[in-house]
NUBARO-685361 format. One line per field, with one value per residue (C-alpha): x, y, z; residue in one letter; residue number from 1; chain. Coordinates in steps of 0.25 Angstrom, whole numbers. Example, Ala and Ser with C-alpha at 12.3 -4.5 7.8 and 13.67 -1.06 7.14 Angstrom:
! NUBARO-685361
X = [49,55]
Y = [-18,-4]
Z = [31,29]
type = [A,S]
seq = [1,2]
mol = [A,A]
! end
This chain:
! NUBARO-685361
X = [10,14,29,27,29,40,32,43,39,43,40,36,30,21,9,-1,-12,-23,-35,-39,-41,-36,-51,-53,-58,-51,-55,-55,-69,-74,-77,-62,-53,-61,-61,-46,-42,-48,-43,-29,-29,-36,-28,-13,-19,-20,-7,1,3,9,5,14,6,-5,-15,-24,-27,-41,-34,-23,-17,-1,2,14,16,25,22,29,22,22,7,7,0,-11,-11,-14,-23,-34,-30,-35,-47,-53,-51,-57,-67,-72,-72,-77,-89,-91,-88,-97,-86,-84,-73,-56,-52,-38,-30,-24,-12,-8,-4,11,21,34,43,49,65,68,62,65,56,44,43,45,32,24,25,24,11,5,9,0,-13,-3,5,-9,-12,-25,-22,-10,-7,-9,-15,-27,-30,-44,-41,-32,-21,-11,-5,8,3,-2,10,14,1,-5,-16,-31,-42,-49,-64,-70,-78,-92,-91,-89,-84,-92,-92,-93,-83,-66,-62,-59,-69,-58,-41,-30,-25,-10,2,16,29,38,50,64,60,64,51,37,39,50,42,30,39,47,35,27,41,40,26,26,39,31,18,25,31,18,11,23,22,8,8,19,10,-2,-11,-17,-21,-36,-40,-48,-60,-60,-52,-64,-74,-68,-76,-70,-71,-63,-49,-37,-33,-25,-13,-10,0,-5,7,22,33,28,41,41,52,55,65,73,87,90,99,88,78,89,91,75,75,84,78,63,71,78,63,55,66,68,51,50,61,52,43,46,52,38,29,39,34,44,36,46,51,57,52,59,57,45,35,22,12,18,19,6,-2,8,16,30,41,50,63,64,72,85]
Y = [76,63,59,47,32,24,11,-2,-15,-25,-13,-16,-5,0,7,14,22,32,34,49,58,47,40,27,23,9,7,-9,-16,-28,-20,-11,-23,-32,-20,-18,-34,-36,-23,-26,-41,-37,-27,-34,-45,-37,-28,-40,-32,-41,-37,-37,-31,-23,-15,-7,3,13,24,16,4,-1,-11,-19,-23,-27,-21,-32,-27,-11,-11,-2,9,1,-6,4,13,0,-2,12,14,0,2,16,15,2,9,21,15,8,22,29,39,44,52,49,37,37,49,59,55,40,28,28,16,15,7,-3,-7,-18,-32,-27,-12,-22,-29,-15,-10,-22,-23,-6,-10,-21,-13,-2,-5,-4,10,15,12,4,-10,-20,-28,-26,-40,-33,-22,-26,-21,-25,-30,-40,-52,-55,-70,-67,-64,-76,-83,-83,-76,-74,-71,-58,-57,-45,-35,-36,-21,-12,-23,-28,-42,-39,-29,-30,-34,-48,-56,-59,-57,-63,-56,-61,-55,-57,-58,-47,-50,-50,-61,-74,-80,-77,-80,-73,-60,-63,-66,-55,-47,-50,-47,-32,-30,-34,-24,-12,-17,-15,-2,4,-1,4,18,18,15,25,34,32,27,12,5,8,-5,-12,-12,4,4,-3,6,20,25,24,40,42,45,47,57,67,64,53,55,61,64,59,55,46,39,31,21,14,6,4,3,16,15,6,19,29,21,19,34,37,27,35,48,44,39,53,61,52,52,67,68,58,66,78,74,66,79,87,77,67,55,44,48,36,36,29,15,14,25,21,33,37,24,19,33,37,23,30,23,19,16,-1,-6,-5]
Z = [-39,-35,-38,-49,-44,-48,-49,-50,-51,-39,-29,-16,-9,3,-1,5,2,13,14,10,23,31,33,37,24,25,41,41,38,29,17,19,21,10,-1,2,1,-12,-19,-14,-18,-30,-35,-30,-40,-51,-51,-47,-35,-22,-8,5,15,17,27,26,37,38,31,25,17,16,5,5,-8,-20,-36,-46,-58,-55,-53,-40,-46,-52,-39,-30,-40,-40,-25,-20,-30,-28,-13,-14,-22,-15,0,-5,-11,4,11,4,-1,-14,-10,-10,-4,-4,1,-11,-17,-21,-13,-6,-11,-5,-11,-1,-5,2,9,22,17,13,26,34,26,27,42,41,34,43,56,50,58,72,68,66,81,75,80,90,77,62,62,71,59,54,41,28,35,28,37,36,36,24,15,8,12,-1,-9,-1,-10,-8,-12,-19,-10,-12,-10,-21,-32,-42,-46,-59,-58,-62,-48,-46,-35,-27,-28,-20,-10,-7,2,-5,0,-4,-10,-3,10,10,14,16,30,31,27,37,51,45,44,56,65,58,60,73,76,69,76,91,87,82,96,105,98,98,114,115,111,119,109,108,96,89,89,77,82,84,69,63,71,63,53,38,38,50,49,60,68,65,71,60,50,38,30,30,18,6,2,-9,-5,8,14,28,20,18,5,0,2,-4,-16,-18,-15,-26,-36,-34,-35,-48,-53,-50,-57,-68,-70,-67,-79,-89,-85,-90,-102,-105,-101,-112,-123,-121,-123,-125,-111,-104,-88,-77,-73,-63,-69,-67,-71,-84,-88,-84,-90,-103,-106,-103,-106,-92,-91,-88,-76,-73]
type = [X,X,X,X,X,X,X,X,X,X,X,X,X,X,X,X,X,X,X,X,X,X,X,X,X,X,X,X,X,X,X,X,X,X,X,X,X,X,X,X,X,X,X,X,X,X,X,X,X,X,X,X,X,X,X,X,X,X,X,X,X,X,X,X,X,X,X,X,X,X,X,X,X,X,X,X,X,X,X,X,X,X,X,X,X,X,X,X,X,X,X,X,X,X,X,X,X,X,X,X,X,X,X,X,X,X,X,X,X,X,X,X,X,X,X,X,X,X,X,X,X,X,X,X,X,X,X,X,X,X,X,X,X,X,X,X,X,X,X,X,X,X,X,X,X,X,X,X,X,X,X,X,X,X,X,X,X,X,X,X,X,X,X,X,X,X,X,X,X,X,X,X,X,X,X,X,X,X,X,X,X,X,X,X,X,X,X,X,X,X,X,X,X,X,X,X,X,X,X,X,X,X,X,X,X,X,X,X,X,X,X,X,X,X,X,X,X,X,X,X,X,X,X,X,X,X,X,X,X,X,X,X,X,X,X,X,X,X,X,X,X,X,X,X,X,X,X,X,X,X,X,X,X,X,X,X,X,X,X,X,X,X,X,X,X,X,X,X,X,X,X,X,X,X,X,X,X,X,X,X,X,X,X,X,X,X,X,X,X,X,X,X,X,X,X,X,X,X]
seq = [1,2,3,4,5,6,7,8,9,10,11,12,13,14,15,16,17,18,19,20,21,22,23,24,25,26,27,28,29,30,31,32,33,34,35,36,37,38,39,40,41,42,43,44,45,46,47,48,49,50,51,52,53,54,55,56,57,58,59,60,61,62,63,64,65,66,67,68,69,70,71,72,73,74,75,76,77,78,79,80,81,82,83,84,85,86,87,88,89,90,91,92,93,94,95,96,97,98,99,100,101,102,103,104,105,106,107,108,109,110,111,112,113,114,115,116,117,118,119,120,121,122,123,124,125,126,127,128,129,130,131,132,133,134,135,136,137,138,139,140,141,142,143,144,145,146,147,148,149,150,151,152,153,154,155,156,157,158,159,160,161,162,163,164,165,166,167,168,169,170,171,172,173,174,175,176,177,178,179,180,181,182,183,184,185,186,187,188,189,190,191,192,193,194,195,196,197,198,199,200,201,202,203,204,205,206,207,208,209,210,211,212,213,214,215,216,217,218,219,220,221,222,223,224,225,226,227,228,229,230,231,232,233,234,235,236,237,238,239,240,241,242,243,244,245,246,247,248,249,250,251,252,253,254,255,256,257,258,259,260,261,262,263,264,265,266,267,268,269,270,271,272,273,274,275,276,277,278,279,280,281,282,283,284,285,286,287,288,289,290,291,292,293,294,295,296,297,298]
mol = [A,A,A,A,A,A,A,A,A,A,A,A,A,A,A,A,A,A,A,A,A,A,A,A,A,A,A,A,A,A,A,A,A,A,A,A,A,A,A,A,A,A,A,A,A,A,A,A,A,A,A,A,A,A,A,A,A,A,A,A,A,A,A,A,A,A,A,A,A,A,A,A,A,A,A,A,A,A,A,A,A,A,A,A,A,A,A,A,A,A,A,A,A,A,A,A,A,A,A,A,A,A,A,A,A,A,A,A,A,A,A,A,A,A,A,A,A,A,A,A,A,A,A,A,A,A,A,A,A,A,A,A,A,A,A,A,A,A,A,A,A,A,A,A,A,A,A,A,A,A,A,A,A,A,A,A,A,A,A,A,A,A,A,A,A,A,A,A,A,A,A,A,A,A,A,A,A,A,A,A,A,A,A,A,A,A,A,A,A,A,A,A,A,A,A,A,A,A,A,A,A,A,A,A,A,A,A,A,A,A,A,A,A,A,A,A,A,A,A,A,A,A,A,A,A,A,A,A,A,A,A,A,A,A,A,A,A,A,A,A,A,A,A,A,A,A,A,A,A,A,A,A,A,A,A,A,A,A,A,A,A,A,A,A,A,A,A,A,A,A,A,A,A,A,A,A,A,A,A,A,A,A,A,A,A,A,A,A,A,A,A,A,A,A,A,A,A,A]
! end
């Protein structure tokens, strides 16, 4: 069983979510990159959710983003099913999408932790050996022009949605500044330096290793049911926290620690019959499914 989330409202958090059997399921095209760009402004609009960054590789997608009303959940729920639902109807599929389990969301601490994992997300394409720059990616890819330049309106597939259907026939897709910089343009040179630093690193490695780089074209030639060779990664920690200050890390550590053994102890009281159990601040599934009472912030 999955530990429970402690969802916080304000969070900013790197999430990302596989595909199931690592298959190129998201392999870059008009249809991919136009189903994913409306679903994300879409649903970002409706749980108020603000996006930092984002890529979204064949067998994998990283959002940057920032959760001011506690929405995450919601968020990425509609996020996955649209998404999967849409790409399965044009891959012919009818089995999972998504890989088992649920998404990954790793609390990011500090402004410096935010910048590390938007530029982590943008260098993506490049650490994967797949193309030189992430700008070259020829799918969802975010620049970092883009943040701060305003919302783009993203029409609605003619794929898969009805018009007469819930979606909206177009939604605004816009990239936020996180909180903690002084400026926009601050974040973006700031940003740009980093990627560029994590970009040469990846390229340096890969060389060191006598592997070149896939190319786009070759990346957009692979079938949607292919998948990687076996020597990629398959499994490695999950945290739930992240950040480069190490007392910073400790103290978030600590918080989530305190959280799951006050939940498991809400828990048990509520399962005895305790209904009038009070659970910590930050519970999202009780609340959401049993209307629980949770403790209010300190």
């Amino acid at each position: 069983m999955t530990a429970p989330r402690q969802i916080l409202p304000g969070t900013t958090y790197l999430v990302s979510r596989r595909v199931a059997d690592r298959r190129f399921l998201l392999r870059p095209s008009a249809l991919v990159n136009a189903v994913l760009e409306y679903v994300l402004a879409a649903k970002a609009q409706e749980y108020g959710v603000l996006l930092h960054a984002f890529c979204v590789l064949s067998n994998h997608l990283h959002l940057v983003l920032t959760d001011p009303q506690g929405n995450l959940p919601p968020f990425m729920r509609d996020v996955c099913s649209s998404v999967a639902r849409a790409l399965n109807a044009a891959h012919g599929k009818w089995e999972w999408f998504w890989s088992p389990g649920s998404y990954s969301a790793v609390a990011l601490q500090t402004p410096a932790d935010v910048l590390d994992k938007m530029a982590y997300t943008l260098a993506n394409p490049v650490k994967a050996g797949l193309v030189r720059r992430g700008a070259e990616w020829p799918g969802l890819w975010s620049a970092p022009a883009r943040i701060g330049a305003g919302p783009r309106e993203v029409q609605r597939p003619a794929h898969y949605f009805r018009e007469a259907g819930n979606t909206p026939p177009s939604a605004p897709l816009e990239l936020v500044c996180p909180a903690g910089f002084a400026s926009v343009e601050e974040l973006r040179e700031r940003l740009t330096e980093e990627l560029t630093e994590q970009e040469d690193r990846a390229a340096r490695a890969l060389a060191e290793a006598g592997r070149s780089f896939l190319g786009a074209r070759r990346v957009l030639a692979q079938s949607p049911f292919a998948r990687p060779a076996p020597v990629e990664p398959r499994r490695g920690l999950r945290p739930r926290v992240a950040s480069r200050d190490k007392w910073k890390r400790l103290e978030a550590i600590g918080r989530l620690k305190s959280f799951l053994a006050e939940y498991r102890e809400a828990w048990l009281a509520f399962s005895a019959g305790a209904r009038a159990t009070v659970f910590p601040e930050g519970t999202y599934w009780m609340r959401v499914t049993f209307g629980v009472a949770c403790a209010a912030s300190g």
